[in-house]
C-alpha positions as CSV (number, residue, x, y, z in Angstrom):
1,X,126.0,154.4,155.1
2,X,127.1,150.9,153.2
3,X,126.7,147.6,153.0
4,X,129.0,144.8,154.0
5,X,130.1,142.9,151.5
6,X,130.8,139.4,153.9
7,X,131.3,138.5,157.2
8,X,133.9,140.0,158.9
9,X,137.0,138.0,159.5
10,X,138.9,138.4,163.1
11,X,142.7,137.9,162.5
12,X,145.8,138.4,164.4
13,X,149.1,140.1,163.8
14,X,152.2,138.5,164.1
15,X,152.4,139.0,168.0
16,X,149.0,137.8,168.8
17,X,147.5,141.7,168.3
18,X,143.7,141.0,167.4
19,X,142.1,142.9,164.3
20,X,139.6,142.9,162.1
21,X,138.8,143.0,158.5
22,X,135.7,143.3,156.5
23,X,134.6,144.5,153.5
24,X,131.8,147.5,153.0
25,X,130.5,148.8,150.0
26,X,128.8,152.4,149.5
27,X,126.8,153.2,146.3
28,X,126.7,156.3,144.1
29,X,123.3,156.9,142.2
30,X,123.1,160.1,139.5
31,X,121.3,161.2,136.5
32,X,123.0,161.6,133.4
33,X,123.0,164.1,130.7
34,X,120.1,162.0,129.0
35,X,118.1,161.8,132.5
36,X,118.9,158.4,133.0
37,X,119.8,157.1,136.0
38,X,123.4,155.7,136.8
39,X,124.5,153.8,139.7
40,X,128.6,152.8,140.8
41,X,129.8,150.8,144.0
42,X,132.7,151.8,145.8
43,X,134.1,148.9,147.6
44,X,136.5,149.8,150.7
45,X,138.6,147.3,153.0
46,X,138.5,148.6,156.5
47,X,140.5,147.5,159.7
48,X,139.6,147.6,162.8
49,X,142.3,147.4,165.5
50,X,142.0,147.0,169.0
51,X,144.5,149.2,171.3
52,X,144.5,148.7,175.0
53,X,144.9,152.1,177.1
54,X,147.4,152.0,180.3
């Protein structure tokens, strides 16, 4: 599970082929050696392509 980071942007390829790109984040929570708690975001890009079956 994550977060998204903005809205997601539609784009096209060269040809005309339609993706999209967005940005989502996933957290990482853990205690430490001293019992305190620590946190760290991951941030991913992920596309989304659309293929057509025939």
């Amino acid at each position: 599970m994550g977060f998204l980071g903005a809205d997601a942007e539609n784009k096209n390829t060269r040809d005309g082929a339609p993706y999209t790109v967005l940005s989502l984040a996933t957290k990482r929570s853990w205690k430490d050696a001293q019992g305190e708690w620590q946190s760290y975001t991951d941030w991913h890009r992920v596309t989304l392509e659309r293929r057509l079956s025939n």
